[in-house]
C-alpha positions, 0 to 999 in steps of 0.5 A: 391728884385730886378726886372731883365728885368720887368720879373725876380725877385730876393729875397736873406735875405743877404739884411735883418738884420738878426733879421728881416727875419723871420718876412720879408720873412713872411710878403712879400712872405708868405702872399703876394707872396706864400700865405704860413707860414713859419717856420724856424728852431730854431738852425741856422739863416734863410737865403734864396736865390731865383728868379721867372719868372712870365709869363702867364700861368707858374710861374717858382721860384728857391731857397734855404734855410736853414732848414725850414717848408713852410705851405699852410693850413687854410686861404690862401686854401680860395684864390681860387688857384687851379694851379697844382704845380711841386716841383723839389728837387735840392739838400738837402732833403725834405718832402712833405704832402699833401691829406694824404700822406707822400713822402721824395724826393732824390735829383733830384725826383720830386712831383706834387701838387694841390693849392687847397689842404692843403700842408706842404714841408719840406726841412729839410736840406739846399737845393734848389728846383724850382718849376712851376706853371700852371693853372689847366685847362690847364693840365686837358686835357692833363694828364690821371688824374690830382688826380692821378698824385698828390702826385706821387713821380717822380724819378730824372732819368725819361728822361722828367723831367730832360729835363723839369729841364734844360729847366726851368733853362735856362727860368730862365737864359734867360728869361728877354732877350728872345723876347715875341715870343720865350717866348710864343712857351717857355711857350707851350713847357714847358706845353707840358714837363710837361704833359709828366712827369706827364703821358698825356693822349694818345691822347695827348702824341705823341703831346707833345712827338713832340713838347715839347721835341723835342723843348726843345731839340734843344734849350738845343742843341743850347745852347750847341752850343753857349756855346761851339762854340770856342772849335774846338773839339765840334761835334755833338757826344758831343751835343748827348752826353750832351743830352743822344740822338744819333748823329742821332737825334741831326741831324735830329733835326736841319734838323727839324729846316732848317739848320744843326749843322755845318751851326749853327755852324758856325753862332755862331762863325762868328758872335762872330767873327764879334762882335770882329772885330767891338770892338774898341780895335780890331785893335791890333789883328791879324785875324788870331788869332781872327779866330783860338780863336773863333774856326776855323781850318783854316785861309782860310776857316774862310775868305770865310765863314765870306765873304759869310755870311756878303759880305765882308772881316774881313779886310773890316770889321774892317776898314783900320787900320787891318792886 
């Protein structure tokens, strides 16, 4: 296991000889991390992949594996551990029991579970899953009935868990680099998504509609944005388009965050631009290859936004070995 940024951590039994990992993955994660039981199944070696956000109030894990029984019952339910739990199954097929049912989940649906209960997840294909974490007390006020969301399949295509899905993979990504900050408005947003896949209370639900997804939806646009900003065919349109939304509603939502998507836009490429300039090994590359790779159009307007935005030249920048 390795720690990335004192936040994340790694776990993959590629590390562990294969006839130990069983017996590892019981003793560090089973009883330590999880407080579960595993068993594997017996026609095929035991491997599994993972990663986990530990932040306050959410705990956000990811991982695959190979066909397998994970257990909570008997000893571990004595821990105390009433945290309410959303298991998303990525790929693969899985079953999970709990107060007397039974649920197959297709790939993409979605289940919610109470630590205090007893809970067997089968994956009996080699799949993934995330699964978030949150204290009880803090969805209690805004869910209809957390009993009654407990054990209710949630299918793949309902609109708050796919967004809830990519916001926490982006956490995942990001979050040993995000400042405390942002990470603490990411922890609300994420409670808020939450709560609208479980169904919130009606007095919560315009709260966390306002809040929650519109914030995750301008941080999934934004990181859309920065993925894509050396494509000089990016519009809003492609944005929307990625996030099943209208044009209209990307725009408002930058407008909402005091700018526009074309003046991030071109924050995002400008400063790639001035990142470049300052490399180094720069000074071989003509500006107006620089301009045209990180997505602008033209020579001339690239100069005068680059200008305004840091007050000199991409000449000047650079520094007199420039062309």
């Amino acid at each position: 296991m390795t720690n990335i940024g004192t936040r994340i951590f790694r776990f993959s039994t590629d590390d562990i000889p294969e006839k130990d990992r069983i017996a590892y993955w019981r003793e560090h994660y089973g009883q330590v991390m999880l407080r579960v039981d595993l068993e594997p199944a017996r026609d095929r070696a035991f491997e599994a992949h993972g990663r986990a956000l530990s932040l306050p109030g959410l705990q956000v894990m990811e991982g695959s594996s190979t066909p397998a029984r994970i257990s909570r019952r008997g000893q571990y339910l004595a821990d105390g551990n009433d945290d309410i739990m959303l298991a998303i199954n990525r790929s693969g097929s899985a079953v999970f029991e709990s107060v007397g049912r039974v649920q197959s989940l297709r790939e993409g649906d979605a289940i919610i579970l109470s630590g205090r209960e007893a809970a067997t997840f089968h994956r009996t294909s080699l799949g993934s899953s995330v699964t978030l974490l949150v204290p009880r007390t803090l969805l209690e006020s805004t869910l209809v009935s957390v009993e009654d969301a407990i054990m209710r399949p949630i299918p793949a295509d309902q609109g708050a868990l796919r967004l809830l899905s990519d916001y926490t993979t982006w956490l995942l990504n990001a979050g040993g680099s995000v400042d405390p900050q942002l990470l603490n408005l990411s922890i609300r947003h994420v409670h808020d998504l939450l709560a609208l896949t479980a169904g919130p209370s009606a007095d919560f639900a315009e709260t966390a509609r306002t809040r929650g997804l519109r914030a995750a939806r301008l941080k999934l646009a934004k990181s859309y944005v920065v993925a894509h900003s050396h494509r000089r065919d990016i519009t809003i349109a492609t944005i929307a388009a990625s996030l099943s939304v209208t044009p209209r509603y990307v725009q408002r939502l930058f407008e909402a965050d005091g700018t526009t998507f074309s003046e991030f836009l071109n924050g995002q490429r400008l400063a790639r631009a001035h990142r470049l300039l300052c490399e180094p090994g720069s000074s071989h590359v003509a500006i107006s290859t620089i301009a045209y790779d990180i997505g602008f159009g033209d020579l001339s307007y690239f100069n005068r936004c680059f200008r305004r935005q840091y007050g000199r030249t991409p000449r000047e920048v650079r520094g007199d070995g420039a062309r």
